[in-house]
C-alpha positions in Angstrom: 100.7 114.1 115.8 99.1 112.0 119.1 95.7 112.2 117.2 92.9 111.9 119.5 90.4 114.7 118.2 89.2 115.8 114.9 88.8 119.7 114.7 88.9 122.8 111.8 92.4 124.3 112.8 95.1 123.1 115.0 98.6 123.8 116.5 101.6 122.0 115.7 105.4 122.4 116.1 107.1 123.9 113.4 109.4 120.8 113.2 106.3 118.6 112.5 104.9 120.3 109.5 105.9 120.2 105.8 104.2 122.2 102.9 101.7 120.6 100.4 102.5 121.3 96.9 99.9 121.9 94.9 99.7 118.5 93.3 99.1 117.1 96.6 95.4 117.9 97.8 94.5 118.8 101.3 92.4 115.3 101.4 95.2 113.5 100.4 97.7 115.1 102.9 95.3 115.0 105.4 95.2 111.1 104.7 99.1 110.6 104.4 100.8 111.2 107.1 100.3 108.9 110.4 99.5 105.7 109.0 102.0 106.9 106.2 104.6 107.7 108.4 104.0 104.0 110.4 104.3 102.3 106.8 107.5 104.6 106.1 109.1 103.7 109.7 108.3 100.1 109.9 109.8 99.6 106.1 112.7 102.1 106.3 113.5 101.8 109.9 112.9 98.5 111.3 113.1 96.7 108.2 116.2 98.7 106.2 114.4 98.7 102.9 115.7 101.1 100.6 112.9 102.9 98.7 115.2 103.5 95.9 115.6 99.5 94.9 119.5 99.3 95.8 119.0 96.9 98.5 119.5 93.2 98.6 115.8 91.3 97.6 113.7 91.1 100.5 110.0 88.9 100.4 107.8 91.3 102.4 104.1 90.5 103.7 101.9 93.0 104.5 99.1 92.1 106.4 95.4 94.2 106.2 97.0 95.5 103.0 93.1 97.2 102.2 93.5 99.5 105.4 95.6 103.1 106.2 98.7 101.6 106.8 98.8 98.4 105.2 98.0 100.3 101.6 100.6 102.4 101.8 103.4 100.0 102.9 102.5 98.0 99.7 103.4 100.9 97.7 106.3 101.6 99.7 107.6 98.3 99.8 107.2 98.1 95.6 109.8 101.5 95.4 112.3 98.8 97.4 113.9 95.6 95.9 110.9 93.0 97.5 108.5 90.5 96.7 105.5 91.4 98.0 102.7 89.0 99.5 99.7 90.7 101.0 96.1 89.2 102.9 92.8 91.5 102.7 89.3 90.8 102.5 88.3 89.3 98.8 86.6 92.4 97.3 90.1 94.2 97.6 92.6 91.1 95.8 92.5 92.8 92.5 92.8 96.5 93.8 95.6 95.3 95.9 96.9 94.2 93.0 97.2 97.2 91.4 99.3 98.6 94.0 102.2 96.7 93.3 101.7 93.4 95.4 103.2 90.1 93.3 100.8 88.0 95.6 97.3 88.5 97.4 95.6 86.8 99.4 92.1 86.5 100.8 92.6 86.3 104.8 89.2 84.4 105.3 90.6 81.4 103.2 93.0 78.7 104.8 96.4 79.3 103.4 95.0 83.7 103.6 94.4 82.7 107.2 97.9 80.7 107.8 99.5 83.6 105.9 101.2 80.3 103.5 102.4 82.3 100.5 100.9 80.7 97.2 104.5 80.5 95.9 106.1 79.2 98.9 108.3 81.9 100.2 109.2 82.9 103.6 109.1 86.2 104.6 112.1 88.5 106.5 109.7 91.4 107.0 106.0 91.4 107.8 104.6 94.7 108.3 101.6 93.8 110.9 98.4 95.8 110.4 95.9 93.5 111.2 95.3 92.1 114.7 94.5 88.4 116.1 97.2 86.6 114.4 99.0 84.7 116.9 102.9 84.7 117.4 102.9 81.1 116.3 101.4 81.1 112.8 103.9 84.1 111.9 106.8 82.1 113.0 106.6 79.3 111.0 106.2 81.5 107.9 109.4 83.5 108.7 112.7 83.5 106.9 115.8 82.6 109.4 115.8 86.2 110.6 112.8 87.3 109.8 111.1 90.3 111.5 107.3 90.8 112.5 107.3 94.6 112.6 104.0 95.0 114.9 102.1 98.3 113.6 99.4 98.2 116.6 101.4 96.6 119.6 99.5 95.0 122.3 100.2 93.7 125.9 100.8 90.4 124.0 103.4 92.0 121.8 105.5 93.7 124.7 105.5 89.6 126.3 106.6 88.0 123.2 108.9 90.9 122.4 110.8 90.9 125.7 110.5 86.5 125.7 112.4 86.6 122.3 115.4 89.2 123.7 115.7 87.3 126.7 116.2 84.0 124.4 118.4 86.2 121.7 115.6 84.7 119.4 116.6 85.1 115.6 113.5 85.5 114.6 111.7 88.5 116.2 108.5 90.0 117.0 108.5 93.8 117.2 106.5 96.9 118.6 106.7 99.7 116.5 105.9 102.9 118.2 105.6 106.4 115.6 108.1 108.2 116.1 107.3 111.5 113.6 110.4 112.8 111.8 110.5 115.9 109.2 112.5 114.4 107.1 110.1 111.4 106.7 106.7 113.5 106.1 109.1 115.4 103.4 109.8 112.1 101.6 106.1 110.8 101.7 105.3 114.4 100.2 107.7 114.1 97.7 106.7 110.9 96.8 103.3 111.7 96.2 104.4 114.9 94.3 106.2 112.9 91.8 103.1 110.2 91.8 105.1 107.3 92.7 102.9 107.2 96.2 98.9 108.0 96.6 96.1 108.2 99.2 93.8 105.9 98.9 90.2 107.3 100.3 87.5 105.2 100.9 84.9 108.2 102.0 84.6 111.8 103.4 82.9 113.6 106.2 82.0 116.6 106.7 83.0 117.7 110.4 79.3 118.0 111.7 78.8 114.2 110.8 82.0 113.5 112.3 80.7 110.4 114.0 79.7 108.3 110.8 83.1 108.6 109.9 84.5 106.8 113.4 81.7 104.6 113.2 83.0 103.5 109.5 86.3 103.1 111.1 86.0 101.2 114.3 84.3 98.8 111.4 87.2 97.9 110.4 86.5 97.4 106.6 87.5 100.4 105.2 89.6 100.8 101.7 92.2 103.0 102.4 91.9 106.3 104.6 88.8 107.8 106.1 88.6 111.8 105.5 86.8 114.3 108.1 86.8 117.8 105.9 85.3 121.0 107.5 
């Protein structure tokens, strides 16, 4: 689960692996579960969102909504009570769209770039998955205790995250840090099972061309997950 290396079998503890169901196919479970998992932590976790819609209503911004992470907190985030705003590049505003988000935006645009939502809401949960946003544009967008739940923590990050404990800040920047559970990759599973969840994938590889498929994702454009396949 530390990634790191791509290669045709590997070993893993017992506690750490699930079984696919048929419906599920090995490209699609090989997609699901670490940026999966982040989406699942950062909503569930961090953020207390209840994937079964028995929560209070929470406005939740996701941004890089096009990418791993950000597509599937989208569709996590719909299974909760929440309004959902979410930024990604223009060609993805309609297929972003059909993942449950109630607004999109365009992150090269002005109000895309100060995340404003079009309907005016401030937001108690972002679910980070972009980078270069700076503390200060996120703040002014936040609810009273809203929460910036940080899916690729920097040095930055760590500073502001310490600053705002030390200041007992309401609102709050944080680092989130995979933690892999079993019970969490049998949820996502499930979820895809019953279709209420899918993987995305933008392309596959096979292993022997391995590097076009890092190359596509240190890019940085990529819709949904990135497949290497034997």
């Amino acid at each position: 689960m530390t990634g790191g290396g791509l290669a045709e079998y590997a070993v893993a503890k017992a506690n750490l692996t699930v079984s696919r169901p048929a419906e599920v196919s090995a490209a699609e479970g090989a997609g699901l579960l670490i940026a999966g998992l982040t989406a699942h932590q950062a909503l569930v976790e961090f953020a207390g969102i209840k994937l079964d819609g028995t929560d209070p209503k929470k406005t939740v911004l996701v941004t890089a909504a096009s990418g791993g992470v950000g597509h599937y907190a989208v569709q996590l985030a719909k299974l909760g009570n929440t309004h959902i705003t979410a930024t990604c590049g223009a060609r993805n505003l309609n297929f972003i769209k059909s993942l449950g988000a109630d607004e999109v935006m365009d992150y090269k645009t002005p109000d895309g770039a100060a995340l404003k939502s079009p309907s005016g809401q401030k937001y108690d949960v972002v679910i980070h998955c972009a980078t270069g946003i700076p503390w200060s544009i996120f703040e002014r967008n936040l609810s009273t205790n809203g929460k910036v739940i940080d899916a690729s923590p920097t040095f930055s990050t760590m500073l502001t995250f310490a600053k705002q404990k030390l200041t007992f800040s309401k609102k709050q920047l944080v680092p989130l840090f995979l933690s892999a559970k079993k019970e969490s990759m049998e949820c996502l599973v499930g979820l895809v099972k019953e279709g209420k969840l899918r993987t995305v994938i933008d392309s596959k590889h096979p292993l022997s061309k391995a590097e076009e498929a890092w190359t596509k994702c240190i890019d940085g454009h990529a819709t949904g997950k990135i497949i290497v396949e034997p």
